[in-house]
N, C-alpha and C positions, 0 to 999 in steps of 0.2 A: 024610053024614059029619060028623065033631064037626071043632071048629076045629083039635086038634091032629093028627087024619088027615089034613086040609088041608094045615096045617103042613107035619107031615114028609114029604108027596109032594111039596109044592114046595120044600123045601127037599132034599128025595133030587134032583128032578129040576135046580135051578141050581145043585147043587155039581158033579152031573154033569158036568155041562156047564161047571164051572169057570168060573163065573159070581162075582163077588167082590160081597158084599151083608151086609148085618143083620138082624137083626127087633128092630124098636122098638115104640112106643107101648106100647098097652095090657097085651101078652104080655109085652114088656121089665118091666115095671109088677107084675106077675102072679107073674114067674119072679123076681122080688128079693121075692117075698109082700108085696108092700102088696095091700092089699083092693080089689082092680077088678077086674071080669067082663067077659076079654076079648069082645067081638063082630067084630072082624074082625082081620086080619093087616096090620101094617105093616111094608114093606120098602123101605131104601134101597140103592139097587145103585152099585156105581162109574160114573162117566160111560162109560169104554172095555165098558163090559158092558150097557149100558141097552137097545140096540136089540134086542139078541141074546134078553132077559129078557124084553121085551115081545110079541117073537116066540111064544117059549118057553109064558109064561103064557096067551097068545089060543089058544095050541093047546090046552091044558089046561083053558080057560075060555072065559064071555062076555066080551067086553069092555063095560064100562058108558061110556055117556056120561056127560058131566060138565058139570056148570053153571061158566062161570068161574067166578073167584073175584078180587078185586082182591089179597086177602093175601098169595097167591103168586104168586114171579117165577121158579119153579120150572122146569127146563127139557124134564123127562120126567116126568109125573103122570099115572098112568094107574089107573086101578080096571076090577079082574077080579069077574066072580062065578065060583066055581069050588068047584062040590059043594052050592051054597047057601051058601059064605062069600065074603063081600065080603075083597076084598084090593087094598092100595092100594100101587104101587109109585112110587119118588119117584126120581128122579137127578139131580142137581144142583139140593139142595134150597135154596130161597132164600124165605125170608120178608121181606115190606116190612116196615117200624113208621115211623113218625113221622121219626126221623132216618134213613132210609136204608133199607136191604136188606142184611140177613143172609145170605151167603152159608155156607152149612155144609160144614165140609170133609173129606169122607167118607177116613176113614184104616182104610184093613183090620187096620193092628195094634191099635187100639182095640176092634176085634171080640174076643168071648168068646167060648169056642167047647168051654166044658167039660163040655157035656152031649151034643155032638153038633148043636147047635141054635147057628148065630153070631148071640148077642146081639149087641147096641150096646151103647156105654157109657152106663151111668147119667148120669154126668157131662152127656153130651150132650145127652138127653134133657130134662135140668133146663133145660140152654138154652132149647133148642128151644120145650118147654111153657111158656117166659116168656114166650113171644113168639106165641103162639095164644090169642086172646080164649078164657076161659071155662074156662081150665086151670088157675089160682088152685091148688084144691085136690090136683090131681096135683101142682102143684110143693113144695105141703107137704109130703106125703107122700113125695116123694123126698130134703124136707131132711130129714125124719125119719131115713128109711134109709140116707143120707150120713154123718148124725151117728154111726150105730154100726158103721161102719166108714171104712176108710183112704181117703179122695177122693183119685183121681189127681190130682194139684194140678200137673203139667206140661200135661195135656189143658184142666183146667179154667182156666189162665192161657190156653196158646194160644185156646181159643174167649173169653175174656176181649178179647183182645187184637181181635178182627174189630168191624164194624161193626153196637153194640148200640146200644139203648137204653140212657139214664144209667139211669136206675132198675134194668133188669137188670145193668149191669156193678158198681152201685154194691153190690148182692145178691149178687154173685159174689165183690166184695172181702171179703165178710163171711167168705166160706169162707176165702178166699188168706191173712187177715189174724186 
């Protein structure tokens, strides 16, 4: 199966089941056309739906083990193979940095949801990739795609306002300001 048959079975099967979630990373990346060649699915699910989703997906997949990680302080991180795609499910996403832990605060009305498919917000995303070594050029390329359109700049202050790094929050002022 190709990544978007993937996709839309698990995302037919957790709407189903009224499951509250996104798809970010690479797809999110992808579906706003910047130039990245998704290779697997990322999904953050709301904390009240987490256990339910992970059920869901081990029945529909393998479940992979995972090497820690010290970056995340994340509370449900799980990776499925399912079809031959890697799918990574996250809930109650929390990245360390240097100052502290990013706690990310999953809001379903920030979901997009006009193809059928509940995006995440780009906005987010921009966070997010500031704060993952080695993602530099993903977050160019989201300023790029920011710049020619309208940045929710109520989302982008509220994630402004949590506990960032100076350097990210000072990058975010760029937008606000």
């Amino acid at each position: 199966m190709s990544i978007e048959q993937v996709l839309e079975k698990v995302v037919a099967c957790l709407q189903h089941e009224q499951i509250h979630f996104g798809i970010g990373g690479s797809l999110l990346l992808h579906h706003h056309g910047l130039p990245v060649t998704p290779r697997d699915i990322d999904l953050v699910v709301a904390s009240a739906d987490a256990e339910r989703a992970v059920l869901l997906l081990s029945e529909m997949g393998t479940v992979v083990e995972q090497d820690e990680t010290s970056l995340y302080a994340t509370e449900v991180c799980q990776e499925f193979m399912i079809e031959g795609i890697d799918l990574d499910l996250m809930s109650g996403l929390q990245i360390r940095h240097d100052e502290g832990i990013f706690i990310y605060p999953f809001a379903e009305q920030t979901i997009i949801n006009e193809t059928g498919l509940p995006f995440m917000s780009l906005v987010d995303w921009y966070v997010i990739y500031q704060l993952i070594p080695g993602r530099e050029q993903k977050v160019v390329m989201i300023e790029h795609c920011l710049a020619d359109q309208e940045v929710d700049r109520e989302r982008l202050e509220q994630l402004r306002r949590l506990n960032l790094p100076k350097d990210v929050s000072n990058r975010i002022d760029q937008w606000l300001n």
